[in-house]
C-alpha positions in Angstrom: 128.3 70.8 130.6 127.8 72.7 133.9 126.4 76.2 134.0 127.2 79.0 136.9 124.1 81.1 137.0 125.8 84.7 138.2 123.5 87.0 140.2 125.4 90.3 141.4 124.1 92.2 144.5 125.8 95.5 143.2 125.3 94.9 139.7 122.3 96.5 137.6 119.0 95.5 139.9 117.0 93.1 138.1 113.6 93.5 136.7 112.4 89.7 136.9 113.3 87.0 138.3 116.4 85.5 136.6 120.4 86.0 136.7 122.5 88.6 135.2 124.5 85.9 133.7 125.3 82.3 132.7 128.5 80.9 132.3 128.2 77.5 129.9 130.3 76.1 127.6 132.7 78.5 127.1 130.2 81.5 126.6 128.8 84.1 128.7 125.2 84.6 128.2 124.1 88.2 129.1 120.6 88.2 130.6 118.7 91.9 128.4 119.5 95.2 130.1 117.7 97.7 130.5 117.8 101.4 130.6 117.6 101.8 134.3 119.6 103.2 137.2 121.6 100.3 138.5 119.4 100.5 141.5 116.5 101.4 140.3 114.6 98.7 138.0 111.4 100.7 138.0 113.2 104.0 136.6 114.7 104.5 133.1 117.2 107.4 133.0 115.1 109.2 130.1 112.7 109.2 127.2 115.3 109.8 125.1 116.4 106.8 123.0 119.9 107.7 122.8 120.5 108.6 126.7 118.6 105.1 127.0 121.6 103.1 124.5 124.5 104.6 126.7 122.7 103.1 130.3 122.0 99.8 127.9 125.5 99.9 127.1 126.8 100.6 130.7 124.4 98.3 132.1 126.1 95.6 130.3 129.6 96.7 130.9 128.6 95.9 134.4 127.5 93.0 133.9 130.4 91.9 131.8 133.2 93.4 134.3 131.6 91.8 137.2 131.7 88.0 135.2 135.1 88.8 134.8 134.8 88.5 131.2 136.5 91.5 128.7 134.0 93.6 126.6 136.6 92.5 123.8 135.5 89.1 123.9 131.7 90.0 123.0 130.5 87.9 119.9 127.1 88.4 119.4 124.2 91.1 120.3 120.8 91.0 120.0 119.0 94.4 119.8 115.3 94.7 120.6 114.1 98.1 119.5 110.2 99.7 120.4 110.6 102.2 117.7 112.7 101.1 114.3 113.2 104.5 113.6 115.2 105.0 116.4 117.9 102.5 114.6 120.3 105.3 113.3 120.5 107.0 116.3 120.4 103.9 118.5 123.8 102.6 116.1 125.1 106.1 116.6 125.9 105.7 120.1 126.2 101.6 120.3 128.9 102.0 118.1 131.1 104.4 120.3 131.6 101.0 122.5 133.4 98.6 120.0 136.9 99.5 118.2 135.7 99.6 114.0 137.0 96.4 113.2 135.8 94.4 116.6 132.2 94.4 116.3 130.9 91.2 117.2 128.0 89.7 115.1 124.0 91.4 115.6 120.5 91.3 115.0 118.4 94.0 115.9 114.6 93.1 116.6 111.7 95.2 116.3 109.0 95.2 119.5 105.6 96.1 120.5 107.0 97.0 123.8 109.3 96.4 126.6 109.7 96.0 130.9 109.2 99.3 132.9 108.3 101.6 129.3 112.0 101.6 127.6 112.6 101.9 124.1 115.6 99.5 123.9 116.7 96.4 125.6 120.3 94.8 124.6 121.2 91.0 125.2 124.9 89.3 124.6 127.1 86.3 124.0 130.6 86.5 125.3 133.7 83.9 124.7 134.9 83.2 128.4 
């Protein structure tokens, strides 16, 4: 099986040193975003959990549309959370990105912390 490691010059910057993607065996695998400015690494857009979900979220749209690879074909998400009581609000918002009876498979993790002071950090899976 051959992999095609995708790293985006005008995709969200990275944090670390790895790709945004890989394409491998029919899958996608979405490297965690953050909630940063796309060209700042170092910056979240806010303290406040919810703003922080919606960058999350368009971070990985990004990342998706510039793979080539639909947001529709997303089949698993892994949630790391700092703070579980943020969950409610943090499914309030992450739930505004998937039609009610498309929501691909999750587990949501709690953290003792994450890169550059953010409360949330979301990985995927996506079917090429």
């Amino acid at each position: 099986m051959s992999c095609e490691h995708l790293i985006f010059n005008d995709g969200p910057e990275r944090v670390g040193p790895f790709s945004h993607a890989v394409k491998a065996g029919g899958f996608l695998f979405v490297t965690g975003q953050m909630p940063t400015f796309p060209k700042d690494p170092k910056k979240i857009v806010s303290n406040d959990v919810e703003l922080q979900t919606h960058q999350v979220m368009e971070n990985l749209l990004n990342v998706l549309n510039k793979s080539k690879v639909s947001w529709e074909n997303i089949v698993f998400v892994r949630m790391y959370l700092v703070n579980f009581q943020d969950f409610d609000k943090v499914n309030k918002i992450y739930k505004t990105y998937f039609a009610k009876d498309k929501l691909p498979a999750r587990t949501c993790i709690g953290v003792t912390g994450l890169a550059v002071g953010s409360l949330i950090e979301i990985d995927l899976i996506a079917k090429i």
